[in-house]
C-alpha positions as CSV (number, residue, x, y, z in Angstrom):
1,X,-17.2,64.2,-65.1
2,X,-14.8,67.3,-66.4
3,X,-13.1,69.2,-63.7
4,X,-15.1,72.5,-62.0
5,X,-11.6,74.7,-63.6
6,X,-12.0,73.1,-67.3
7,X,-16.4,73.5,-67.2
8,X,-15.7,77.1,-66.0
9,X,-12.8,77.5,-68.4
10,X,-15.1,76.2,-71.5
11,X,-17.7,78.1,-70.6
12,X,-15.6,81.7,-70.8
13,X,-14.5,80.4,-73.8
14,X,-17.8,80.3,-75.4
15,X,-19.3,83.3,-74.0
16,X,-16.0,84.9,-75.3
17,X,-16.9,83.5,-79.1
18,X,-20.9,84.2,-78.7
19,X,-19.5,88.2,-77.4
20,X,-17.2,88.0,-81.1
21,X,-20.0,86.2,-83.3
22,X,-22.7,89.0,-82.0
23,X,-20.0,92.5,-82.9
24,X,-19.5,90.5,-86.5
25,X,-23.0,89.4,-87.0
26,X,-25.2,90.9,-84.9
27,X,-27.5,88.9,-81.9
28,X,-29.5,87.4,-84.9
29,X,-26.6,86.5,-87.1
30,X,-24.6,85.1,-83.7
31,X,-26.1,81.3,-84.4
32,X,-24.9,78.3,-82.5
33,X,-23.8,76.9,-85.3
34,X,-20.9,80.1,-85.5
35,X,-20.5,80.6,-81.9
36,X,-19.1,76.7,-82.0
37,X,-16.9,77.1,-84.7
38,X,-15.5,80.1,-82.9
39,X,-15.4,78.9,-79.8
40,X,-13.9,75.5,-81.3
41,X,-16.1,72.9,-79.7
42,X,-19.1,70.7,-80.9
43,X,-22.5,72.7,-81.2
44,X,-24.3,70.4,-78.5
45,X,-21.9,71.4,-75.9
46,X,-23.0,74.5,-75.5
47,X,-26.0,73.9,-73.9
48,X,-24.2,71.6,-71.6
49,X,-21.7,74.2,-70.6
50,X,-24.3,77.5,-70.9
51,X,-27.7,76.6,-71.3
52,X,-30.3,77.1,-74.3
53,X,-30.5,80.2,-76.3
54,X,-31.9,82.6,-73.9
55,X,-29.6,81.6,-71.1
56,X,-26.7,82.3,-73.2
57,X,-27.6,85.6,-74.6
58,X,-28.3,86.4,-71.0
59,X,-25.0,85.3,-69.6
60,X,-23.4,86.9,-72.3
61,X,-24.7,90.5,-71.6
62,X,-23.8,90.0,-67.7
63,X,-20.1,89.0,-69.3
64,X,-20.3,92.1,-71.1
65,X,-21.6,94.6,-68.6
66,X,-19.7,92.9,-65.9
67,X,-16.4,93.9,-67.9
68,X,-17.8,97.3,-68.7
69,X,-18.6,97.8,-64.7
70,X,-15.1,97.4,-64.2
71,X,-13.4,99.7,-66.8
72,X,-15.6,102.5,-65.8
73,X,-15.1,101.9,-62.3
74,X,-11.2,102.0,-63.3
75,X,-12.2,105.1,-65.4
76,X,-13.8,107.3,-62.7
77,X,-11.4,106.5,-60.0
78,X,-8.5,108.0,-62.2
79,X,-6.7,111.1,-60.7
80,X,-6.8,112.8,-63.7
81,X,-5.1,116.4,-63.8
82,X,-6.7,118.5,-66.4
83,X,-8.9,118.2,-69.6
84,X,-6.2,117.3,-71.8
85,X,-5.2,114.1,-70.3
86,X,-9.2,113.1,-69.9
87,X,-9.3,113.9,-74.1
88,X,-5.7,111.9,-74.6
89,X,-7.3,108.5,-72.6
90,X,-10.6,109.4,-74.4
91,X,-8.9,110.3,-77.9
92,X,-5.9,109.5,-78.4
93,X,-4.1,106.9,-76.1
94,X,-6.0,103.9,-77.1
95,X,-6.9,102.9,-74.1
96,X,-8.8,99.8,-73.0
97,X,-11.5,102.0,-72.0
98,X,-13.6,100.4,-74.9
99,X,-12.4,99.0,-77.6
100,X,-14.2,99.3,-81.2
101,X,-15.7,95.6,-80.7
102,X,-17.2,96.3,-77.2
103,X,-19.0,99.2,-79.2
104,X,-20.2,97.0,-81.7
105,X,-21.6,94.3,-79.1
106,X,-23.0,97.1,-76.9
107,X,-24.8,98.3,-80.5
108,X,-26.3,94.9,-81.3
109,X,-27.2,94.7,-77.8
110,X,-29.0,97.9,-77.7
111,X,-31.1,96.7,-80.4
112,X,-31.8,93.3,-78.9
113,X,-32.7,95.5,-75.7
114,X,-35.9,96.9,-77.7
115,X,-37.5,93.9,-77.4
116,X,-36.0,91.8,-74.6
117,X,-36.6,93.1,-71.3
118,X,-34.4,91.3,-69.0
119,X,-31.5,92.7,-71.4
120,X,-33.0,96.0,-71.4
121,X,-32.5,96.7,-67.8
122,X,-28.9,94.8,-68.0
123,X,-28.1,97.5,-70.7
124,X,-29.5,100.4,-69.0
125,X,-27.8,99.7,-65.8
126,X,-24.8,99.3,-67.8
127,X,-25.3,102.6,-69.3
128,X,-26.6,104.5,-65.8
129,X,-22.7,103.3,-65.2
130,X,-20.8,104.6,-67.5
131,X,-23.3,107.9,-67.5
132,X,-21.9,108.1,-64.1
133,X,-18.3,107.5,-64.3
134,X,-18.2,110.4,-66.9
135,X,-20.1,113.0,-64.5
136,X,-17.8,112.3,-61.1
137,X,-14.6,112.2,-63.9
138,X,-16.1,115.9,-64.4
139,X,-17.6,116.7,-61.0
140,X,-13.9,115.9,-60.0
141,X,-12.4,118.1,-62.9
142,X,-14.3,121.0,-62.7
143,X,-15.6,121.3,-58.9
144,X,-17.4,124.1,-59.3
145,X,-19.5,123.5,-62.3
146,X,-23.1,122.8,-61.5
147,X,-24.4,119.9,-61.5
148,X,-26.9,119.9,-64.8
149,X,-24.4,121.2,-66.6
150,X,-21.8,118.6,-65.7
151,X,-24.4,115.9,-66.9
152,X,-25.3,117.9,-69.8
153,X,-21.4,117.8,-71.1
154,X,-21.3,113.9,-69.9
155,X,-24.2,113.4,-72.6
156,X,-22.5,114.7,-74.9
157,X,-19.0,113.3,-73.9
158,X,-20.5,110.2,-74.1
159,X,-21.7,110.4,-77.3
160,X,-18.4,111.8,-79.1
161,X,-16.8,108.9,-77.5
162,X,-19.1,106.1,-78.5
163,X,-19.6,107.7,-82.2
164,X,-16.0,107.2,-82.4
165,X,-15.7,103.9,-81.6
166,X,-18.9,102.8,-83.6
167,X,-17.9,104.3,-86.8
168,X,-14.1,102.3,-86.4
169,X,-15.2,99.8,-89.5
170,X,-15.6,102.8,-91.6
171,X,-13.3,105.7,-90.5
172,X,-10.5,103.4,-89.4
173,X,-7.4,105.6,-89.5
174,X,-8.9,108.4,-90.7
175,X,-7.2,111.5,-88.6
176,X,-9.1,113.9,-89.2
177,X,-12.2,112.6,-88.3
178,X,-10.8,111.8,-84.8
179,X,-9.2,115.2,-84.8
180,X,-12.9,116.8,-85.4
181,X,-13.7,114.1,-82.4
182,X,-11.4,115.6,-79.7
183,X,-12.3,119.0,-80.8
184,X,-15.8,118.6,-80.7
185,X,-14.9,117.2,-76.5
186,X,-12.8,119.8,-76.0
187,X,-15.3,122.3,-76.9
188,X,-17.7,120.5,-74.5
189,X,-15.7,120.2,-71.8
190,X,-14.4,124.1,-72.4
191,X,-18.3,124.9,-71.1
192,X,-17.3,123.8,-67.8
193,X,-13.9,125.7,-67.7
194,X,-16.2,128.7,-68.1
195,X,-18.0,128.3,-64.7
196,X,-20.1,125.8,-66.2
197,X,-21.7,128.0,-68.7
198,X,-23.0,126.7,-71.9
């Protein structure tokens, strides 16, 4: 019987390969068959170390929006100072915020979450997070713009952000494109500066 540390350690491993097998080929694509060659174990040990299919794809979300609890968490307790230094970790810094291969696996999740309800309310509570790391970031910003109109420029905060990151396979490196991304935030988050007026 494999030591409690190695079972645990194997099983991140996998969940860490299923997580890479599902932002290159999509939930559908992610088969066992890949997951084992990435994970670099035999196929029939991961239902001994995860479960069957469903289990898996399960445990894989909560990885996922376990990981994502905590860099918003992270995120919304930052003392930032003014909007520039929000756009610079949002924009520019390349922080581990999110990374373009957590878009892509919170993508192919999204779909999966059409049909699948257990992961549909994993991915919603993941999303009611990060939703509301952005709004106290800005509650904390800009203290005396009201409250829809915070959530309003969260939205779309959100959105820049994420469109960002989910167009990384085709606009890697392109400047302006992330230039016309911080611009588009800054314009947003100018709104608020302006009593919270859009």
């Amino acid at each position: 019987m494999p030591r409690p540390s190695m079972k645990l350690e194997r099983r991140e491993e996998i969940l860490k390969a299923y997580e890479t097998c599902i932002a290159l080929y999509g939930v559908e694509g992610a088969t066992q068959k890949r997951i084992a060659e990435e994970a670099e174990i035999a196929r029939p040990l991961l239902r001994h170390h995860v479960g069957n299919n469903d289990e898996l794809l399960i445990e894989v979300v909560k990885r996922y929006t376990d990981r994502c609890r905590t860099s918003m968490l992270e995120f919304a307790a930052y003392p930032f100072t003014d909007q520039d230094e929000l756009l610079a970790v949002l924009f520019l810094d390349n922080s581990d915020l999110t990374t373009a291969t957590d878009t892509m696996i919170a993508t192919n999740l999204i779909v999966v979450a059409q049909t699948h309800a257990p992961i549909k309310e994993l991915m919603k509570s993941w999303f009611d997070d990060v939703h509301q790391s952005f709004e106290l970031v800005l509650s904390k910003l800009y203290p005396n713009a009201p409250k829809d109109i915070v959530t309003t420029v969260a939205t779309g905060l959100i959105g820049i952000y994420f469109n960002l990151d989910a167009l990384f396979p085709i606009k890697n490196n392109d400047k302006n494109f992330q230039k016309s991304s911080y611009g588009a935030a800054k314009l947003l988050l100018g709104s608020l500066e302006n009593e919270g007026e859009l």
